[in-house]
CHARMM internal coordinates of N, CA and C (Angstrom, degrees):
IC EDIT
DIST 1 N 1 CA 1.4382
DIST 1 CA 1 C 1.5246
ANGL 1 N 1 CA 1 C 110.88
DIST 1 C 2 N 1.4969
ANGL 1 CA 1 C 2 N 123.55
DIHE 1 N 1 CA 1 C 2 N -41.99
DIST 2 N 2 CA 1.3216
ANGL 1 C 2 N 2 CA 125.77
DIHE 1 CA 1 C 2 N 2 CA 160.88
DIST 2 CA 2 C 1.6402
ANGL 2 N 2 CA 2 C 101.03
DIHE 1 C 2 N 2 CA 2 C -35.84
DIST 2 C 3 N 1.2757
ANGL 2 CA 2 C 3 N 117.65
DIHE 2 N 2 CA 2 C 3 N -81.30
DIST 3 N 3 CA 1.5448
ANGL 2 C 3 N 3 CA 111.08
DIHE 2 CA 2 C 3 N 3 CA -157.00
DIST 3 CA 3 C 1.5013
ANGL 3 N 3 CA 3 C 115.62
DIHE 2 C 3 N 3 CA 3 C -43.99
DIST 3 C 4 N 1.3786
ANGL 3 CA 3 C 4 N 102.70
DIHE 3 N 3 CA 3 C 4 N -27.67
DIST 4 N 4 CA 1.6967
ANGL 3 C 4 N 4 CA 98.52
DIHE 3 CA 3 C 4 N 4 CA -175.10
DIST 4 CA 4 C 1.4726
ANGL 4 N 4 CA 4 C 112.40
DIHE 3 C 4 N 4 CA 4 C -75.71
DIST 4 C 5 N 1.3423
ANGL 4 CA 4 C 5 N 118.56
DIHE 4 N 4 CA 4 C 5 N -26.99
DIST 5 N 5 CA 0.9869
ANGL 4 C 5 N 5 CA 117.11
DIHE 4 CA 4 C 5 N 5 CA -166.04
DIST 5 CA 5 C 0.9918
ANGL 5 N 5 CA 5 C 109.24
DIHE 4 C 5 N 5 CA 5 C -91.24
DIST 5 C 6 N 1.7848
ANGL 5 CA 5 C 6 N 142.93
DIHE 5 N 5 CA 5 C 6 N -45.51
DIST 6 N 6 CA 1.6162
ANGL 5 C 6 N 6 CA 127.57
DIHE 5 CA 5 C 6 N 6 CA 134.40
DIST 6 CA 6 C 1.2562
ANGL 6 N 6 CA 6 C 129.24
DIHE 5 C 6 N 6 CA 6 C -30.26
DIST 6 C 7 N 1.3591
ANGL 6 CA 6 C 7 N 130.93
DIHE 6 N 6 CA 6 C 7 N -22.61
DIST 7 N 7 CA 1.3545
ANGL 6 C 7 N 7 CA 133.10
DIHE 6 CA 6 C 7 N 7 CA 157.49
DIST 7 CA 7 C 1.7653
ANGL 7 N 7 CA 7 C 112.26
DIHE 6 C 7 N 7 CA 7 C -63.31
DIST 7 C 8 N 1.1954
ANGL 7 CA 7 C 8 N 119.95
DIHE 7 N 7 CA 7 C 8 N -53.79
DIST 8 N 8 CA 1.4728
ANGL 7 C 8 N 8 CA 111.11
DIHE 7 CA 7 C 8 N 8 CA 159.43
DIST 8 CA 8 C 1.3527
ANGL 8 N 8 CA 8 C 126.78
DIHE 7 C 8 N 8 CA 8 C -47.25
DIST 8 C 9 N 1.1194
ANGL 8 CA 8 C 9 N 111.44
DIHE 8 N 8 CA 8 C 9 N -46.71
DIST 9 N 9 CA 1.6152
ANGL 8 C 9 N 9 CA 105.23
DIHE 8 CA 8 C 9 N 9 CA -176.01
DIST 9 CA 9 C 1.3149
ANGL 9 N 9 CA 9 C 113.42
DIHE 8 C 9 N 9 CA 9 C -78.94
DIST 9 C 10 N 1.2058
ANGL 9 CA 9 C 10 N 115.53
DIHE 9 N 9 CA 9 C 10 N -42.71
DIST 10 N 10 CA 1.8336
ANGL 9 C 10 N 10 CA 112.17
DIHE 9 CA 9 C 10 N 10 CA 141.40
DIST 10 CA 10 C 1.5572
ANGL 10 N 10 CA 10 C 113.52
DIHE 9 C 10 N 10 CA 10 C -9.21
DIST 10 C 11 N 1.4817
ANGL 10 CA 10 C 11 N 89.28
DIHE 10 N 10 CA 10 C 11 N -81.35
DIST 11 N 11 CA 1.5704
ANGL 10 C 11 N 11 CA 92.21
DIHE 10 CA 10 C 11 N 11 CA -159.24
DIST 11 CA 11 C 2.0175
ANGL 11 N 11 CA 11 C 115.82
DIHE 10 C 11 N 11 CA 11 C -77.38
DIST 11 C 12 N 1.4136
ANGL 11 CA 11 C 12 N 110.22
DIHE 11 N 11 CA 11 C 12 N 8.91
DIST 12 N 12 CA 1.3979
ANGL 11 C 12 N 12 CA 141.87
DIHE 11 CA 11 C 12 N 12 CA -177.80
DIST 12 CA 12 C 2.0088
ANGL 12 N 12 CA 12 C 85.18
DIHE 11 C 12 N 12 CA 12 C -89.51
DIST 12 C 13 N 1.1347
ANGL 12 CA 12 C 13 N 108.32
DIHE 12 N 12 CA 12 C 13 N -57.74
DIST 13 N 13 CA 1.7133
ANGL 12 C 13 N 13 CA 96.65
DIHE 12 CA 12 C 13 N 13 CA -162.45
DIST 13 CA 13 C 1.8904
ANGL 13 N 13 CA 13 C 93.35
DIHE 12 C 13 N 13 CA 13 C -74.62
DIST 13 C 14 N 1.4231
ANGL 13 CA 13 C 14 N 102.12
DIHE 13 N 13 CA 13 C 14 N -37.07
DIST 14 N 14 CA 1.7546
ANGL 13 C 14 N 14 CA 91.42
DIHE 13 CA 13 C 14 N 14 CA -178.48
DIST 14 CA 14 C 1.3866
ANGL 14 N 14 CA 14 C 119.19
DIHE 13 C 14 N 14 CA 14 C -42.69
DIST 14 C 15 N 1.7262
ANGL 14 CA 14 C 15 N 104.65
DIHE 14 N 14 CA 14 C 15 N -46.97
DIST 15 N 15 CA 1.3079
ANGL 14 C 15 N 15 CA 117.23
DIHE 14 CA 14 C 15 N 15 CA 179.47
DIST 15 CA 15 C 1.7059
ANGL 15 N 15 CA 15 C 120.62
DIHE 14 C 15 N 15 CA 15 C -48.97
DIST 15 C 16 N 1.2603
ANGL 15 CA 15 C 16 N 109.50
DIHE 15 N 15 CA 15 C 16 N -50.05
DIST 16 N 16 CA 1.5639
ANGL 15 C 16 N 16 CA 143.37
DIHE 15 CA 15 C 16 N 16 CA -148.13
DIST 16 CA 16 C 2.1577
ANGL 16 N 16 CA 16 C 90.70
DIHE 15 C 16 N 16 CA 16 C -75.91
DIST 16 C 17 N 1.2185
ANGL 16 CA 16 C 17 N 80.46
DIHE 16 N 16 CA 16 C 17 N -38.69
DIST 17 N 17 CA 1.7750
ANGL 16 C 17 N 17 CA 97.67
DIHE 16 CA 16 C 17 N 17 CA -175.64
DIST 17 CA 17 C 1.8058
ANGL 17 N 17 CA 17 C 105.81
DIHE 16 C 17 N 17 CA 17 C -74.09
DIST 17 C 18 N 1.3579
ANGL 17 CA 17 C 18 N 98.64
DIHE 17 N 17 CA 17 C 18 N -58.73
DIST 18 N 18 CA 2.0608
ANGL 17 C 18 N 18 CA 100.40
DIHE 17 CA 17 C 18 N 18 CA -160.33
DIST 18 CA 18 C 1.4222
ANGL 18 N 18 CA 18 C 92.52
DIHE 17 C 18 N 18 CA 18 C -83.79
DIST 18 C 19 N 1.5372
ANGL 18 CA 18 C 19 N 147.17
DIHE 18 N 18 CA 18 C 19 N -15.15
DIST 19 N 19 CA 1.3563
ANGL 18 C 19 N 19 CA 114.43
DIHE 18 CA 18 C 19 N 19 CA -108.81
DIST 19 CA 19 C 2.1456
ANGL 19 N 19 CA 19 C 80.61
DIHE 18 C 19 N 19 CA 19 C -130.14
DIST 19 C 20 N 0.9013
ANGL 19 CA 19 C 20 N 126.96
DIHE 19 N 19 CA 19 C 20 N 132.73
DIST 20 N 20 CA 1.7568
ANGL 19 C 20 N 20 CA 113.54
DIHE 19 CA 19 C 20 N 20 CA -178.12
DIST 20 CA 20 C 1.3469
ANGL 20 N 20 CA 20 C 108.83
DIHE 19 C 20 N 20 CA 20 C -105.94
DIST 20 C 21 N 1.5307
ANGL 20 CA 20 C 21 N 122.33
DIHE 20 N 20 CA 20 C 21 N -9.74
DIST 21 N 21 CA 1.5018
ANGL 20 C 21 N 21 CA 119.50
DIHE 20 CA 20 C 21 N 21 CA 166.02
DIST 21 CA 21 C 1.4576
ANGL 21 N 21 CA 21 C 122.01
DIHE 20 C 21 N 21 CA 21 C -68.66
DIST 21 C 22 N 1.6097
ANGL 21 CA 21 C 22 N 118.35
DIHE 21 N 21 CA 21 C 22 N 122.46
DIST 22 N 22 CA 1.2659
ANGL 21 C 22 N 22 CA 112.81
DIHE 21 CA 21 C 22 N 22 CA -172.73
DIST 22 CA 22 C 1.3117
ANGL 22 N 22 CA 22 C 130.96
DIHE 21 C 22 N 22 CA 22 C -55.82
DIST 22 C 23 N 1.5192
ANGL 22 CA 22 C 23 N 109.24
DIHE 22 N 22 CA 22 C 23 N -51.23
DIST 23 N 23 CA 1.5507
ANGL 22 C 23 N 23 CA 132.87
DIHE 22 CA 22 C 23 N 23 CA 167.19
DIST 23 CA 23 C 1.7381
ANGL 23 N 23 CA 23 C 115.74
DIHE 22 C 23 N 23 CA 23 C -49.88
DIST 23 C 24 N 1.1402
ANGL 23 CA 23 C 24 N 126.81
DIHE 23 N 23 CA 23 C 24 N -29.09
DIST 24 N 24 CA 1.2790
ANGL 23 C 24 N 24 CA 126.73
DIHE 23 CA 23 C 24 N 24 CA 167.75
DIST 24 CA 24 C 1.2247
ANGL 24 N 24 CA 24 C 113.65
DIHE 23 C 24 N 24 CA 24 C -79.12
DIST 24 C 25 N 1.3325
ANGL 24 CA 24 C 25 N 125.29
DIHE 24 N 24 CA 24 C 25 N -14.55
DIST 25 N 25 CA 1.5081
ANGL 24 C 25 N 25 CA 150.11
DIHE 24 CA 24 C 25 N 25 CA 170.48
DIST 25 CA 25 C 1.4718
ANGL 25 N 25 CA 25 C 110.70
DIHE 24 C 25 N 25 CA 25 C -71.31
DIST 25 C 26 N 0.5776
ANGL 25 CA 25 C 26 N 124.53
DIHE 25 N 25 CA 25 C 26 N -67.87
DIST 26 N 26 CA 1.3842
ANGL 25 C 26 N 26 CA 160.45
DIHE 25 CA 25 C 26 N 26 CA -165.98
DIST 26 CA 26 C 1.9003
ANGL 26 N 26 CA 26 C 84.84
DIHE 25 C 26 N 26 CA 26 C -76.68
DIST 26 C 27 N 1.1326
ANGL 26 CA 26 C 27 N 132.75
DIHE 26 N 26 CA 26 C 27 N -91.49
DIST 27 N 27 CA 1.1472
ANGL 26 C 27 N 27 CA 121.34
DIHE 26 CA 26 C 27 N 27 CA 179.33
DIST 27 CA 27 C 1.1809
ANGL 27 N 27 CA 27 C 138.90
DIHE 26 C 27 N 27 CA 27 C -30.60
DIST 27 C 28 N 1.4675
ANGL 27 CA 27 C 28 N 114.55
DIHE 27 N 27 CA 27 C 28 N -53.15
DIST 28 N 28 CA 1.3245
ANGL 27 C 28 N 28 CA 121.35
DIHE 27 CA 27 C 28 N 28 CA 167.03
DIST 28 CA 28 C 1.1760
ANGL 28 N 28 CA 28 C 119.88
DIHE 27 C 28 N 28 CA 28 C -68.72
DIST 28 C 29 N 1.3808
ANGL 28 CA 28 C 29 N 140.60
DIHE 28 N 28 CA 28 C 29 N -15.45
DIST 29 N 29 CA 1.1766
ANGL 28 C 29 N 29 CA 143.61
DIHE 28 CA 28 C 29 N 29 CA -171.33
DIST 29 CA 29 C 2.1486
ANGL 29 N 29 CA 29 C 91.86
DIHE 28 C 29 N 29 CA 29 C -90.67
DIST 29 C 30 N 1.2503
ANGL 29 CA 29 C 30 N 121.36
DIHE 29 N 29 CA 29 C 30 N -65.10
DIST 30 N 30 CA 1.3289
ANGL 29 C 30 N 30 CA 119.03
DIHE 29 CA 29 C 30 N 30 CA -179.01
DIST 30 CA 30 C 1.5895
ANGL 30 N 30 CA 30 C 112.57
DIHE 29 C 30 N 30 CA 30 C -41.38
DIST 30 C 31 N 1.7015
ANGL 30 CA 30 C 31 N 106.60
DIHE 30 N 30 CA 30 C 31 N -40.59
DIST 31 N 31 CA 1.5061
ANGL 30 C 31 N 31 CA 89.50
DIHE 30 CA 30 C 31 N 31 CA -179.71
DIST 31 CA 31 C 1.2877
ANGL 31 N 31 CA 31 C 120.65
DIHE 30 C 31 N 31 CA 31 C -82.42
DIST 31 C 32 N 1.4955
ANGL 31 CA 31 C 32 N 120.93
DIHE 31 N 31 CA 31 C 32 N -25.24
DIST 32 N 32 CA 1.3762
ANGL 31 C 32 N 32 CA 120.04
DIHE 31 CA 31 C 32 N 32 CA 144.33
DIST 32 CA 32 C 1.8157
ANGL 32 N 32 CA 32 C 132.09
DIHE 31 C 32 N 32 CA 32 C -9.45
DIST 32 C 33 N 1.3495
ANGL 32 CA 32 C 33 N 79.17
DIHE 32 N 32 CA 32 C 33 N -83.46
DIST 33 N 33 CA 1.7079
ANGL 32 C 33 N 33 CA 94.70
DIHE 32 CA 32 C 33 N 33 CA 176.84
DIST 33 CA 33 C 1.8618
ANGL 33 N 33 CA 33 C 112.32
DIHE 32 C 33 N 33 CA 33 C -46.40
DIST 33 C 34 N 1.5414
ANGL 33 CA 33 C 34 N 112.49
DIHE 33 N 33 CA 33 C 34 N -48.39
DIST 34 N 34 CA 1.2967
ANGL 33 C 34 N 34 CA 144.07
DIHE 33 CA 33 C 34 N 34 CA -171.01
DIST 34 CA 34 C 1.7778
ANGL 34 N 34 CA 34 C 92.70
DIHE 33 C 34 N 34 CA 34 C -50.00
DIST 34 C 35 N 1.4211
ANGL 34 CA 34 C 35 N 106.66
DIHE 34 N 34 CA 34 C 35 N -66.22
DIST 35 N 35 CA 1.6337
ANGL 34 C 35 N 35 CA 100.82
DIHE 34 CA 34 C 35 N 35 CA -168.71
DIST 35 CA 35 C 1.6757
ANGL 35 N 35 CA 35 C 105.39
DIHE 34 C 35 N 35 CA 35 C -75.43
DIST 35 C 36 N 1.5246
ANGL 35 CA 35 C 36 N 124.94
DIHE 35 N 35 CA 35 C 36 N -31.73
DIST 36 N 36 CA 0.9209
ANGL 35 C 36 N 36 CA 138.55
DIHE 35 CA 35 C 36 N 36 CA 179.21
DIST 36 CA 36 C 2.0284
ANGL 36 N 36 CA 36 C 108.80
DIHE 35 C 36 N 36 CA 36 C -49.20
DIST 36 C 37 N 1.3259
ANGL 36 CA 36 C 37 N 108.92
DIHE 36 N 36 CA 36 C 37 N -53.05
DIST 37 N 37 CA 1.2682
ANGL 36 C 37 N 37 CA 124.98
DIHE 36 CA 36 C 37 N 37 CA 156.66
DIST 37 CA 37 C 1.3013
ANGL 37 N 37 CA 37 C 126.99
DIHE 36 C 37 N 37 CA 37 C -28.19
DIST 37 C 38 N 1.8304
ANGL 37 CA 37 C 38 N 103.75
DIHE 37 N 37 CA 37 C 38 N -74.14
DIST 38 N 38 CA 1.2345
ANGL 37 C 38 N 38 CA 116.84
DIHE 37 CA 37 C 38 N 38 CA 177.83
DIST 38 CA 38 C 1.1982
ANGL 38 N 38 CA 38 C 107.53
DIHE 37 C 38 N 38 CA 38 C -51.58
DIST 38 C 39 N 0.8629
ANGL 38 CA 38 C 39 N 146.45
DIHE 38 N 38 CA 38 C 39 N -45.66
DIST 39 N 39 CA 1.9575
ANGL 38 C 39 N 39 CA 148.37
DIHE 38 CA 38 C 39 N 39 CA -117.98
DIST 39 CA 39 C 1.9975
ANGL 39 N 39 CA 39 C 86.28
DIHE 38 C 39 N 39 CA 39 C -96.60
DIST 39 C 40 N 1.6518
ANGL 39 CA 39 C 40 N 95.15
DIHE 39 N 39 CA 39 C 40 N -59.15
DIST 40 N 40 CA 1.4680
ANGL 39 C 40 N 40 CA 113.67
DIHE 39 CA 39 C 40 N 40 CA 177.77
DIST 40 CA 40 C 1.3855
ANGL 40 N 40 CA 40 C 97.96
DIHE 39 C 40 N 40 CA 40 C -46.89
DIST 40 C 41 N 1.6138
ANGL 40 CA 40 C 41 N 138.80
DIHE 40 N 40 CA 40 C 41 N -85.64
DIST 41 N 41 CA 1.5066
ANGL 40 C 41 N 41 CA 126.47
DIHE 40 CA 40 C 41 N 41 CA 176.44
DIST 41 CA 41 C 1.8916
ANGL 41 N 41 CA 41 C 119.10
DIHE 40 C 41 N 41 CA 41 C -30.54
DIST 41 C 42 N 1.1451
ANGL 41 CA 41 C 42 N 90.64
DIHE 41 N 41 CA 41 C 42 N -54.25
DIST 42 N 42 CA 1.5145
ANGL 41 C 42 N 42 CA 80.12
DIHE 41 CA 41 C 42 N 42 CA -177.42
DIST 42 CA 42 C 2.1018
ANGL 42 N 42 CA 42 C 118.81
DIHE 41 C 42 N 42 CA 42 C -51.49
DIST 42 C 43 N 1.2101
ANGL 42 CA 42 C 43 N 101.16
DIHE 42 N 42 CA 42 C 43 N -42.06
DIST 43 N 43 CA 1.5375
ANGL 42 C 43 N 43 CA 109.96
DIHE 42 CA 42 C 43 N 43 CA 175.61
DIST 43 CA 43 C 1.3072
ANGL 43 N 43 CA 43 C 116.58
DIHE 42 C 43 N 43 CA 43 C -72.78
DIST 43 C 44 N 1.5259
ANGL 43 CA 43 C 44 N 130.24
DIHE 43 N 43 CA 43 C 44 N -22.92
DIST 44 N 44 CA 1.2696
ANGL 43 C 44 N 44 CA 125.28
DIHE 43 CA 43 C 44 N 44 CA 171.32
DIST 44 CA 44 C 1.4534
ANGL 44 N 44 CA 44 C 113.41
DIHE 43 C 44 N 44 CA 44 C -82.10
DIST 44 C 45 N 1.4324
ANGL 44 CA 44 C 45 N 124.16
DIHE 44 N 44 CA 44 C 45 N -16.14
DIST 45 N 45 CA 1.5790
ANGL 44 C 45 N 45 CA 136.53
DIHE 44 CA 44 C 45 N 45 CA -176.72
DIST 45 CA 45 C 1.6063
ANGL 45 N 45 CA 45 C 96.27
DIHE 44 C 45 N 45 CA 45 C -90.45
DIST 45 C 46 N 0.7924
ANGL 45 CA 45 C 46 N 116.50
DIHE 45 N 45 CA 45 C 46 N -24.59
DIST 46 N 46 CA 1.9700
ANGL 45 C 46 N 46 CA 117.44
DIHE 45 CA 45 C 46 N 46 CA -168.14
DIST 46 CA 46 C 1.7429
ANGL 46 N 46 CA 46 C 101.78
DIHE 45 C 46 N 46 CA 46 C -85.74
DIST 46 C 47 N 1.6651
ANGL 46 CA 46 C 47 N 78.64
DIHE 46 N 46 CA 46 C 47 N 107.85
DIST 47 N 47 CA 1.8563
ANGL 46 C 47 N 47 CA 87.19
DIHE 46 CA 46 C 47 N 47 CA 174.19
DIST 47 CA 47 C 1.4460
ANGL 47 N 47 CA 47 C 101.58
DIHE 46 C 47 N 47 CA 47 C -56.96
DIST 47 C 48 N 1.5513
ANGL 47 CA 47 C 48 N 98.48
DIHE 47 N 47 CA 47 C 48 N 167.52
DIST 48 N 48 CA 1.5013
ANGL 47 C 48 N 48 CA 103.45
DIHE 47 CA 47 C 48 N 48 CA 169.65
DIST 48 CA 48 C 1.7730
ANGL 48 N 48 CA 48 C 109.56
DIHE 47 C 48 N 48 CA 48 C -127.33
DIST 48 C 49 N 1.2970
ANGL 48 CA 48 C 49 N 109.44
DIHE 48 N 48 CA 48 C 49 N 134.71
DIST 49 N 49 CA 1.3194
ANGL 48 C 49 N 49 CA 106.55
DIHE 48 CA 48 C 49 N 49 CA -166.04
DIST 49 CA 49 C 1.5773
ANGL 49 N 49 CA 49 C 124.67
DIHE 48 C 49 N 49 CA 49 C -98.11
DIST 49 C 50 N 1.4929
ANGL 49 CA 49 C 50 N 94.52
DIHE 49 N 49 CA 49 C 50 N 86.42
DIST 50 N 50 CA 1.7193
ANGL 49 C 50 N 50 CA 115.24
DIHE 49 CA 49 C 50 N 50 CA 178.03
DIST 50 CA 50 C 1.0642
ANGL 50 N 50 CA 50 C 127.58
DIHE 49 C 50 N 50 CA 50 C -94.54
DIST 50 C 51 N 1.1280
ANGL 50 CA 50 C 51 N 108.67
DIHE 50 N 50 CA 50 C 51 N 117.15
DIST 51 N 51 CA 1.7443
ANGL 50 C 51 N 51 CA 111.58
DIHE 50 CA 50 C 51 N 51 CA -172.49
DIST 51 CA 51 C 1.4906
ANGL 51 N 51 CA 51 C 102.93
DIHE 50 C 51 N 51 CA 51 C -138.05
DIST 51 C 52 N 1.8236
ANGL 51 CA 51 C 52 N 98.63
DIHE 51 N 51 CA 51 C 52 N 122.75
DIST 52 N 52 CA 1.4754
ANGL 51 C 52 N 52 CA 118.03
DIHE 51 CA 51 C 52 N 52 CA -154.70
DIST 52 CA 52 C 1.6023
ANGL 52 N 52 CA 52 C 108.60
DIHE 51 C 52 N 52 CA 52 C -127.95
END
COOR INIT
IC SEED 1 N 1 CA 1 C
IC BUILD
């Protein structure tokens, strides 16, 4: 799930770079952040299983 989601934002800066429509700008960059977000919540909620 990491790779995909650096693969978006990847392809969020590709966009951000070639692309001159604002709204596709603007879009891809929000959903960026959006999965970028999630990924971060999901890993701070995920116990970690230590047994000492």
């Amino acid at each position: 799930m990491d790779t995909i989601v650096f693969g978006l934002i990847l392809a969020a800066a590709i966009i951000i770079v070639l692309n001159e429509k604002r709204w596709i700008i603007v879009t891809s960059w929000v959903v960026a952040t959006v999965a970028a977000f999630v990924l971060f919540i999901h890993h701070v909620t995920t116990a970690l299983p230590l047994n000492f």
